[in-house]
Backbone as JSON, one array per atom type, in Angstrom:
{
  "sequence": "XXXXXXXXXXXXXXXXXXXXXXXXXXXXXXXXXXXXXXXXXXXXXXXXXXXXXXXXXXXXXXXXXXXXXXXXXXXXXXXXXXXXXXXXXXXXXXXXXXXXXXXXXXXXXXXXXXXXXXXXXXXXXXXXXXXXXXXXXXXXXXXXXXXXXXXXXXXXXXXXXXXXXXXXXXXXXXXXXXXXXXXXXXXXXXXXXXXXXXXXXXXXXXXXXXXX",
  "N": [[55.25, -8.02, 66.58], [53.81, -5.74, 67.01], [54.99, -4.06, 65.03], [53.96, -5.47, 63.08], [51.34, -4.74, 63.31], [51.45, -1.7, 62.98], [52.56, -1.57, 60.74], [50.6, -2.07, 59.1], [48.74, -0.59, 59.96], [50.0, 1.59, 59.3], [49.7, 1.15, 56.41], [47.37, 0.61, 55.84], [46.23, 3.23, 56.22], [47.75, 4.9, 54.2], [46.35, 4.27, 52.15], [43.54, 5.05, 53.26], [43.87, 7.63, 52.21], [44.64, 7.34, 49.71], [41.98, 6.27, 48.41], [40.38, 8.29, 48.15], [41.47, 10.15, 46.42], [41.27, 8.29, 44.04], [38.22, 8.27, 43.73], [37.68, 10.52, 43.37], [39.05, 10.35, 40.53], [37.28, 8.15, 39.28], [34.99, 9.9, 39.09], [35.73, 11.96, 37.74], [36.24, 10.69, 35.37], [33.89, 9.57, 34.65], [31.93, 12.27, 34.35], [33.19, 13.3, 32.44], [32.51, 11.28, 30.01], [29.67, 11.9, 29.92], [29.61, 13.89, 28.93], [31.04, 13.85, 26.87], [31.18, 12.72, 22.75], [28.49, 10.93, 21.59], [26.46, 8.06, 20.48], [25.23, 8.18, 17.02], [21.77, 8.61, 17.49], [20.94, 7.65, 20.03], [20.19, 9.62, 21.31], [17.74, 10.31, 20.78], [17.5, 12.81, 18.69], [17.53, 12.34, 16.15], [14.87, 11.81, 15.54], [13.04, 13.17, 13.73], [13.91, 12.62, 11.69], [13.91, 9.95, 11.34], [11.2, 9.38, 11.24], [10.69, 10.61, 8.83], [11.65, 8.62, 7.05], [10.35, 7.06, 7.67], [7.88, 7.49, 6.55], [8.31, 7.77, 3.9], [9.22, 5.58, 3.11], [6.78, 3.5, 3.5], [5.1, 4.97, 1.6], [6.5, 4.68, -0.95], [5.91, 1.76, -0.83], [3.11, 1.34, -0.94], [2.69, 2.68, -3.51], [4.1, 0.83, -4.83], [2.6, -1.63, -4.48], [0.3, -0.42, -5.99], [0.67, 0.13, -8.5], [1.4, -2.59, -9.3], [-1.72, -3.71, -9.01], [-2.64, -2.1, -11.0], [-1.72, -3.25, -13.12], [-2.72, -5.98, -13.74], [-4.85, -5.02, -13.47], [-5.31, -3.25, -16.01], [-5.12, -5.94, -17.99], [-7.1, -6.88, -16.97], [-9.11, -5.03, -17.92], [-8.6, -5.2, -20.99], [-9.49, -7.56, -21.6], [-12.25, -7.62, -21.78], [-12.69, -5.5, -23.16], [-11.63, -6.67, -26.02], [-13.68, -8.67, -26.2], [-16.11, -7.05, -26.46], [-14.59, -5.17, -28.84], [-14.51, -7.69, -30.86], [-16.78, -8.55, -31.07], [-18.32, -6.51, -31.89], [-17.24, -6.33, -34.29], [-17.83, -7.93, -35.77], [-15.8, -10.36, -36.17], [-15.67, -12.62, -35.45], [-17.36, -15.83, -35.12], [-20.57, -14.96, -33.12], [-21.5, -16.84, -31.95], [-19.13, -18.11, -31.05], [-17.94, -16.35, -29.49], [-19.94, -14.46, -27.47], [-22.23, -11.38, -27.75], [-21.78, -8.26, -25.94], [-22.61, -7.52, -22.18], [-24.83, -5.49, -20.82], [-23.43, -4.0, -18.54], [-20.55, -3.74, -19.44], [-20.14, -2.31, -21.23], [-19.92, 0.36, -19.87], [-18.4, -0.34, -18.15], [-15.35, 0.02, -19.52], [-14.99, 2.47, -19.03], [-13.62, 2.4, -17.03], [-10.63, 2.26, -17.11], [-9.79, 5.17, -16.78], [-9.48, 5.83, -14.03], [-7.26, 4.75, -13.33], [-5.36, 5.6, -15.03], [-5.43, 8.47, -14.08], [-4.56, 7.9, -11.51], [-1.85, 6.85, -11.94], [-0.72, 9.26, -12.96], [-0.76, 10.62, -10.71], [1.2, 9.62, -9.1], [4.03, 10.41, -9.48], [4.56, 13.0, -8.75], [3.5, 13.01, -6.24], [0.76, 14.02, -6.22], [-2.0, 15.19, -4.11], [-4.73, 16.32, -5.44], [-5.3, 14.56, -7.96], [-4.97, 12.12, -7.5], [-7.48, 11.89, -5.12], [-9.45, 12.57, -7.31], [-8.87, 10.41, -8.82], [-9.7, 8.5, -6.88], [-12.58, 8.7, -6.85], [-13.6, 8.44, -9.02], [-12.9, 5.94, -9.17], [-14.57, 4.52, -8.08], [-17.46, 5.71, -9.58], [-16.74, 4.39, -12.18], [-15.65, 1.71, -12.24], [-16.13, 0.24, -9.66], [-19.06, 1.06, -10.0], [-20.5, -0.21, -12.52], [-19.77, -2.81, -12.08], [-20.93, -3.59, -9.78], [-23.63, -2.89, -11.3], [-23.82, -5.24, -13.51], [-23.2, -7.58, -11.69], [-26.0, -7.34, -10.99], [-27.28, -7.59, -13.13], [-26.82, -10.07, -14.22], [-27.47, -12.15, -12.93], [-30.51, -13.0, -13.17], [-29.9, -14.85, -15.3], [-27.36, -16.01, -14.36], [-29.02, -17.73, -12.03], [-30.43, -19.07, -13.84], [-29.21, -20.9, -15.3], [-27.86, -22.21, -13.24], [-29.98, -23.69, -12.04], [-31.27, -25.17, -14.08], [-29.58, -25.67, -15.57], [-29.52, -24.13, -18.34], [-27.78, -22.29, -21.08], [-27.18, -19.7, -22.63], [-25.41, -17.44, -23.59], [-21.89, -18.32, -25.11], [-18.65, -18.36, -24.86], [-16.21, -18.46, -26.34], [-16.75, -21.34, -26.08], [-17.52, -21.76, -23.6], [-20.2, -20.89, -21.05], [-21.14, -18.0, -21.01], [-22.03, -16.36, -18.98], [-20.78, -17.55, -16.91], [-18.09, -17.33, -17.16], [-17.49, -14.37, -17.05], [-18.35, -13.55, -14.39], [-16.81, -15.09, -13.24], [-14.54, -13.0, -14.35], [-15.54, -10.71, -13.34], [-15.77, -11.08, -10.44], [-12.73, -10.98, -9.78], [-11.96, -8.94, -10.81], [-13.31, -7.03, -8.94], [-12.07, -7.39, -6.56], [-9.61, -6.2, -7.4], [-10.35, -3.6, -8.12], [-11.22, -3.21, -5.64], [-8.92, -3.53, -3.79], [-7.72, -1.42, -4.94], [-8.56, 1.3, -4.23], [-8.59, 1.35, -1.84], [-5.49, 0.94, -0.87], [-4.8, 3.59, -2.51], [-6.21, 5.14, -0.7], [-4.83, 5.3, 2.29], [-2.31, 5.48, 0.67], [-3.21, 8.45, 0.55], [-3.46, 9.74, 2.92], [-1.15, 9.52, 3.88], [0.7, 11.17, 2.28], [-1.06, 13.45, 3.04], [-0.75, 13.67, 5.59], [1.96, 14.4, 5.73], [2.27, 16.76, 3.39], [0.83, 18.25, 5.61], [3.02, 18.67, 7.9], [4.73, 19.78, 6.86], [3.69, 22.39, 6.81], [3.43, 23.2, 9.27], [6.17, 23.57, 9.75]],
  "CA": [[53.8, -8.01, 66.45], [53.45, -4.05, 67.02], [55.66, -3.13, 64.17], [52.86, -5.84, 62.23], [50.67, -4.11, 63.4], [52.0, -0.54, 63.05], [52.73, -1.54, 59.29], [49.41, -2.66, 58.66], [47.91, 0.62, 60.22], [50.37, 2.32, 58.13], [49.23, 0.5, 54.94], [45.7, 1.45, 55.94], [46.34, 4.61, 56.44], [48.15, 4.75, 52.8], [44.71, 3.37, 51.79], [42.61, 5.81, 53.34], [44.73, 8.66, 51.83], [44.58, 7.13, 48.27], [40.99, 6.18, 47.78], [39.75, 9.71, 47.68], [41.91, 10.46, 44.75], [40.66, 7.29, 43.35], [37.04, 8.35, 43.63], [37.85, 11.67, 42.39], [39.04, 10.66, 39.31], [36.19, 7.87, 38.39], [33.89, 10.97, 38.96], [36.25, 13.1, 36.66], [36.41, 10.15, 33.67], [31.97, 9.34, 34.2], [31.53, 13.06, 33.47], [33.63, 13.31, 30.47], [31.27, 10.56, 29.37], [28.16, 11.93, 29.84], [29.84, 15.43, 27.94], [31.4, 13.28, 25.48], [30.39, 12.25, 22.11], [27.73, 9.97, 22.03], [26.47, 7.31, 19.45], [24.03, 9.02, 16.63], [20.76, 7.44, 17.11], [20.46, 7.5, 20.84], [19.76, 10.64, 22.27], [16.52, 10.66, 20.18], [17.52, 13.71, 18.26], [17.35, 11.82, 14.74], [12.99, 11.14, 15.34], [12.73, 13.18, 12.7], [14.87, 11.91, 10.24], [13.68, 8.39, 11.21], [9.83, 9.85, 10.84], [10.72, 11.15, 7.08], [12.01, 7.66, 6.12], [9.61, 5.79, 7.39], [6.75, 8.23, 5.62], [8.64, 7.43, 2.74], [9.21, 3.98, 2.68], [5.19, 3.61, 3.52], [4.54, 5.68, 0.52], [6.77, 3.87, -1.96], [5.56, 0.94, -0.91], [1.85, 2.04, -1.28], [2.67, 3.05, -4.95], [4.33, -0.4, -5.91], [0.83, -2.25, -4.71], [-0.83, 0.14, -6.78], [1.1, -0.04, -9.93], [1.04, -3.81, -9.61], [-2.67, -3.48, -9.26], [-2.94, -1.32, -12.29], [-1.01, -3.65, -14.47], [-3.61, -6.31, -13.7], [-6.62, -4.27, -14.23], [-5.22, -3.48, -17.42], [-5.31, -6.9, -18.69], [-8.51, -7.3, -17.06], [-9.76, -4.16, -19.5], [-8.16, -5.6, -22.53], [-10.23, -8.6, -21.63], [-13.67, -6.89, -22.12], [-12.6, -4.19, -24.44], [-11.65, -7.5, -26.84], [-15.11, -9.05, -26.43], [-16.71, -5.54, -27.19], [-14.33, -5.52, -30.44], [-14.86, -8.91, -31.8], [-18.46, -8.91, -30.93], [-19.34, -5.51, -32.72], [-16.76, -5.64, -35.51], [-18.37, -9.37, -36.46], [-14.78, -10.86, -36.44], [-16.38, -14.39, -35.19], [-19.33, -15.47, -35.63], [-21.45, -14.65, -32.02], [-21.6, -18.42, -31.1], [-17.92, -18.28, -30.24], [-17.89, -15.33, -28.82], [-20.92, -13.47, -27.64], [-22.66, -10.53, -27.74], [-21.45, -8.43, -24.27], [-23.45, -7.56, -21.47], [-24.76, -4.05, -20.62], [-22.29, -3.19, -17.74], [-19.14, -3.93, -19.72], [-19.77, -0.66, -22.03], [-19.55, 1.9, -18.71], [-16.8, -0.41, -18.03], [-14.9, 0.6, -20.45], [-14.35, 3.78, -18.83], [-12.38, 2.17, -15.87], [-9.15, 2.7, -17.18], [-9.41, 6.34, -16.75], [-9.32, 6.24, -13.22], [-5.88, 4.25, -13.2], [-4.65, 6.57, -15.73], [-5.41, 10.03, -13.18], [-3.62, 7.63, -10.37], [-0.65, 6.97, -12.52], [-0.38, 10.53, -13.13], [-0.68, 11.54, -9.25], [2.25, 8.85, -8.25], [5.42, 10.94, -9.67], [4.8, 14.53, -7.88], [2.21, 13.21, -5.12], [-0.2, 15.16, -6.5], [-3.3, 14.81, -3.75], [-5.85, 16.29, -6.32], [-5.5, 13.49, -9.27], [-5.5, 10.72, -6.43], [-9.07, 12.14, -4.77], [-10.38, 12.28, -8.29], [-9.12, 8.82, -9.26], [-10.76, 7.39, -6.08], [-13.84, 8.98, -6.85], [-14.03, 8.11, -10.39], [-12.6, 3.98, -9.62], [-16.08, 4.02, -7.69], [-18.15, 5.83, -10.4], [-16.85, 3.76, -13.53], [-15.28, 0.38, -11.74], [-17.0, -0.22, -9.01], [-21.04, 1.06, -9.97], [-20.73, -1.22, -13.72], [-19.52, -3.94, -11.46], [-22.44, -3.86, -9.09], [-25.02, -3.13, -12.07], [-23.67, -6.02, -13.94], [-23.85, -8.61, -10.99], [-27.31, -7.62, -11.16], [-28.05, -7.79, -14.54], [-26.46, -11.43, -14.99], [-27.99, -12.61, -12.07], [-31.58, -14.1, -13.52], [-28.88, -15.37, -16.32], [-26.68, -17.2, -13.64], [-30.01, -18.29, -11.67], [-31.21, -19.97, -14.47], [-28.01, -21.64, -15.74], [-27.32, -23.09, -11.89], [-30.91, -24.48, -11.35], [-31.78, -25.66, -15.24], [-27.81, -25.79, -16.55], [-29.31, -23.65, -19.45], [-27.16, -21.19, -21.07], [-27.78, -18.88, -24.26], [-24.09, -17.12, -24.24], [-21.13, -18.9, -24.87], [-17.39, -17.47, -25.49], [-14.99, -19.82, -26.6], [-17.5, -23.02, -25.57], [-18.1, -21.65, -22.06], [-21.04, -20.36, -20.8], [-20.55, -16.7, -20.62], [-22.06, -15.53, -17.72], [-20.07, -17.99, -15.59], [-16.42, -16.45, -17.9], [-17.98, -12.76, -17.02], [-18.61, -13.5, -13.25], [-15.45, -14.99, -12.91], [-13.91, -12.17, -14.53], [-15.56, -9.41, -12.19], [-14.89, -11.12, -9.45], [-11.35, -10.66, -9.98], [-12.14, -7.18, -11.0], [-14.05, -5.98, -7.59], [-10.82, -7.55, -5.83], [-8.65, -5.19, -7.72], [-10.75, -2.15, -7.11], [-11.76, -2.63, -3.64], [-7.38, -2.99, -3.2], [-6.95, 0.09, -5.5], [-9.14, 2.18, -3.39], [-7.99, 0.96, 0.08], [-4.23, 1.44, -1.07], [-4.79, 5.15, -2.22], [-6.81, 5.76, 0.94], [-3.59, 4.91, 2.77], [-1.28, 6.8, -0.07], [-3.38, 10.07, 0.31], [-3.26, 9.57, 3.92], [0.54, 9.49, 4.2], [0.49, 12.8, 2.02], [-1.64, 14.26, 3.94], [0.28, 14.15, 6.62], [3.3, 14.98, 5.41], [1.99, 17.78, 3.56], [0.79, 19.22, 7.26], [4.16, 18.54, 8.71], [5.89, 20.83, 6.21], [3.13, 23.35, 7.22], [3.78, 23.71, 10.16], [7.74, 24.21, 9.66]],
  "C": [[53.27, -6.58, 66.36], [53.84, -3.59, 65.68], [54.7, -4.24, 62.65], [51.88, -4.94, 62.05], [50.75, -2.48, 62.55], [52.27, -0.49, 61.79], [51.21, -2.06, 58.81], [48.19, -1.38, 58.86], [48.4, 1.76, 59.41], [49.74, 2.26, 56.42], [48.19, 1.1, 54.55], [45.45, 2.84, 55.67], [46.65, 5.1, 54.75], [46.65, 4.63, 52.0], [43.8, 4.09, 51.3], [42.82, 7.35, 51.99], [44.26, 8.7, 50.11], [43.3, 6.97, 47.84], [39.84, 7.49, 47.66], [39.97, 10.02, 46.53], [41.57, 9.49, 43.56], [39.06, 7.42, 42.68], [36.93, 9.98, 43.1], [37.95, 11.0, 40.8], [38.06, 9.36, 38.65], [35.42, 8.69, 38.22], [34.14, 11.32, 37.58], [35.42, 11.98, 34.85], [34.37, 9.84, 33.38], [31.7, 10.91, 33.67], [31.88, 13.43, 32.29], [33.18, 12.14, 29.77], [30.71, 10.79, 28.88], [28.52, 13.27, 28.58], [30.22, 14.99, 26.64], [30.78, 13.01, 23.96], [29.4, 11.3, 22.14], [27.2, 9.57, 20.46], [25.33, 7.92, 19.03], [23.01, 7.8, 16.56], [20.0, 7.01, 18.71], [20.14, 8.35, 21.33], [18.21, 10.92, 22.09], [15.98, 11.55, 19.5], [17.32, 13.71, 16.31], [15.25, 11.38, 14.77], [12.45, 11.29, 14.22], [12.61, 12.96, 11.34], [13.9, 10.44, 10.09], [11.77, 8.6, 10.77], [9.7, 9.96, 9.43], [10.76, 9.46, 6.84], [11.13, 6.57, 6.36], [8.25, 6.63, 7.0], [6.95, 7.93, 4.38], [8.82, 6.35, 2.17], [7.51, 3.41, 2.73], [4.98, 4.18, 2.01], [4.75, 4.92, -1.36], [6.36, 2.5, -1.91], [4.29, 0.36, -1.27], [1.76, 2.14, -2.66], [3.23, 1.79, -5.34], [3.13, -1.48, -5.85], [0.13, -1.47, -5.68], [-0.63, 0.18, -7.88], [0.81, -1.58, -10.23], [-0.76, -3.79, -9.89], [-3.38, -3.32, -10.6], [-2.71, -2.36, -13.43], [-2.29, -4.75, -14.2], [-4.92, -6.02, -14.22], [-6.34, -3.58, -15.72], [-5.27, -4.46, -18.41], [-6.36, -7.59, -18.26], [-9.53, -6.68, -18.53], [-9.86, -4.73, -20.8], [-8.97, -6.84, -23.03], [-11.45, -8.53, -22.66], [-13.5, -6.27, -23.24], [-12.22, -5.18, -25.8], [-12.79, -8.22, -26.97], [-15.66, -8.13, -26.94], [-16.05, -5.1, -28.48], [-14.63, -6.17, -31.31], [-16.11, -9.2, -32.07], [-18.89, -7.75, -32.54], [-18.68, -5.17, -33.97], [-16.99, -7.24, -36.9], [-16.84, -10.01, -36.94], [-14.63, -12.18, -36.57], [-17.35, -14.42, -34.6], [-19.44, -15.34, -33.55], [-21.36, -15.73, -31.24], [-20.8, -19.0, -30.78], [-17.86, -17.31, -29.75], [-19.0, -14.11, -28.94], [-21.33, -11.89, -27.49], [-22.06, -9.39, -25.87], [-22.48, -8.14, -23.86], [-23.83, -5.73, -21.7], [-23.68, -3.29, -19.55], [-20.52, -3.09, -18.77], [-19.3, -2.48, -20.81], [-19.22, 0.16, -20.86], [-17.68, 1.03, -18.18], [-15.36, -0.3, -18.64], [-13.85, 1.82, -19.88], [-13.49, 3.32, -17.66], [-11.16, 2.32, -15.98], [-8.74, 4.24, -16.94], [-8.83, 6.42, -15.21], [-7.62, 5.57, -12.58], [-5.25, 5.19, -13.43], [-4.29, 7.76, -14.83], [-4.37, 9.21, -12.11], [-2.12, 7.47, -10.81], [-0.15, 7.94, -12.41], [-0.23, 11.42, -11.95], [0.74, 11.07, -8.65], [3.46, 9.58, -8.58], [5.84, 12.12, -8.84], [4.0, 14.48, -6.97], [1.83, 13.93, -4.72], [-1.72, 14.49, -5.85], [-4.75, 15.34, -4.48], [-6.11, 15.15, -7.07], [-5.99, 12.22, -7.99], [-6.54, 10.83, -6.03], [-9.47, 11.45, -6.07], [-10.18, 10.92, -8.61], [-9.68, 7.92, -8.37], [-12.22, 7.5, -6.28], [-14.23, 8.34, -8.47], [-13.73, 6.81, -10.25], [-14.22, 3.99, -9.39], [-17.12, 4.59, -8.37], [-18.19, 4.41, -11.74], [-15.73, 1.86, -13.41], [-16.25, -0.19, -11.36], [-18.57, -0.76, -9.06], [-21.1, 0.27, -10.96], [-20.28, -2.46, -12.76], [-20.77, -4.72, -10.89], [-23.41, -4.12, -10.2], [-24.6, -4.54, -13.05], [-23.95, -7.54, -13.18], [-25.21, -8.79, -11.1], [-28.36, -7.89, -12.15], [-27.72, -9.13, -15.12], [-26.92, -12.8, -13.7], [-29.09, -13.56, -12.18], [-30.66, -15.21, -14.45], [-28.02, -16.89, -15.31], [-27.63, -18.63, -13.03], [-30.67, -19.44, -12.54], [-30.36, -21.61, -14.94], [-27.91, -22.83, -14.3], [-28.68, -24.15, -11.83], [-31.62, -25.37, -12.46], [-30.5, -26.18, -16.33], [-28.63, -25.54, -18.13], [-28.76, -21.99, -19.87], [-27.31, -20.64, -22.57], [-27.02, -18.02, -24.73], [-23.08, -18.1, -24.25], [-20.02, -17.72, -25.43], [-16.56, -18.8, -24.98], [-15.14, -21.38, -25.92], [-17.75, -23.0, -24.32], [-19.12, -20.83, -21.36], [-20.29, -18.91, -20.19], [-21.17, -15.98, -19.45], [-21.29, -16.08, -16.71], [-18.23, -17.39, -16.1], [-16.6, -15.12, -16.84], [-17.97, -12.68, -15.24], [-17.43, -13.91, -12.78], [-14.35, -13.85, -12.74], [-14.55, -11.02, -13.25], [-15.52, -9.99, -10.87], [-13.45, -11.16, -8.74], [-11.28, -8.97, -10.49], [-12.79, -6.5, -9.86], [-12.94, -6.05, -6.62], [-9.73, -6.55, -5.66], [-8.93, -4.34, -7.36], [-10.72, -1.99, -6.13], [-9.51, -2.27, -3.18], [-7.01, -1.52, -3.32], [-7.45, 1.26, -4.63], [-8.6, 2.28, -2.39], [-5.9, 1.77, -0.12], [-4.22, 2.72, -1.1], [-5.61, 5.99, -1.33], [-5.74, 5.83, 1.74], [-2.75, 5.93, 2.38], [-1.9, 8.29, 0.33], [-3.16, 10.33, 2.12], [-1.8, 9.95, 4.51], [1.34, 10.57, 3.34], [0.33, 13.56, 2.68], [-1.15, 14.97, 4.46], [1.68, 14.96, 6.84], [3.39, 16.5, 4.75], [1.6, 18.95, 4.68], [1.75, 19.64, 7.82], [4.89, 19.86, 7.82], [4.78, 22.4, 5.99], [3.86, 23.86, 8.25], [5.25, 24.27, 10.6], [7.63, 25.63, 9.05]]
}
């Protein structure tokens, strides 16, 4: 029973002896851990990297709404700018296709301001983009507005008397025309909002490579 004992205090003893060196060397292998390599992506030393790409993915994504956009409001244009042909080059007669309104001349000029944004999207160039926001809302936007208002007694009369005095292609043309710019204020108000956003995410980025 002693020499149980006496081997059991030995054992212990063995025990005591060994779990120092034990706790030494988990120490040793946790700091060659912490010194060790470590996985890229956690220390938080990539922010910047991950900052660039998501400035950039924002940006390209910004420019494919706005090209889509564009392609739209180009076959809105072509719309108008074919009434304003056929009308004034007497191709058919008037009573298939009438006379246009007064806003659709200034509208006309709306394609320019696509055109300057086209031309800003390759070298995001923040001059052309200003000017093309400033010019959608000169020659989009203001013929938009003055046209609602100028087809307005026109609609008024049509809704409350169902009489109408344009037609294009057998359909009363102020309800074609109102259709159409309401699908045309849609586009602008996007195209605007989008390169508010795009110049925005320039901006910034232009600052950032200031301050480097």
């Amino acid at each position: 029973m002693l020499l149980h004992r006496r081997g059991f205090v030995f054992q212990h003893q063995h025990f005591l002896v060994f779990l120092p060196h034990f706790y030494n060397r988990q120490h040793e292998i946790a700091m060659a851990s912490r010194a060790g390599p470590r996985a890229a992506g956690t220390n938080g030393s990539d922010y910047k990297h991950r900052e660039k790409a998501s400035h950039y993915q924002m940006s390209a994504s910004l420019k494919s709404e706005i090209k889509k956009l564009t392609v739209i409001h180009v076959f809105v244009w072509l719309l108008v700018a074919a009434q304003v042909a056929v009308s004034h080059l007497n191709l058919v007669s008037h009573d298939l296709v009438a006379l246009p309104y007064q806003w659709e001349y200034p509208y006309l000029l709306s394609l320019l301001p696509s055109l300057i944004g086209a031309l800003a999207m390759p070298k995001n160039n923040i001059s052309y983009l200003v000017i093309s926001m400033i010019s959608a809302g000169l020659f989009s936007v203001a013929p938009l507005i003055f046209g609602a208002m100028e087809m307005f007694p026109l609609a008024q009369q049509l809704y409350r008397h169902g009489k109408a005095y344009r037609f294009i292609f057998g359909f009363s043309a102020v309800s074609v025309m109102y259709l159409l710019m309401v699908i045309a204020i849609q586009i602008h108000a996007w195209q605007i909002y989008y390169s508010k956003k795009l110049l925005d995410a320039w901006f910034n980025s232009t600052q950032e490579k200031k301050k480097k």
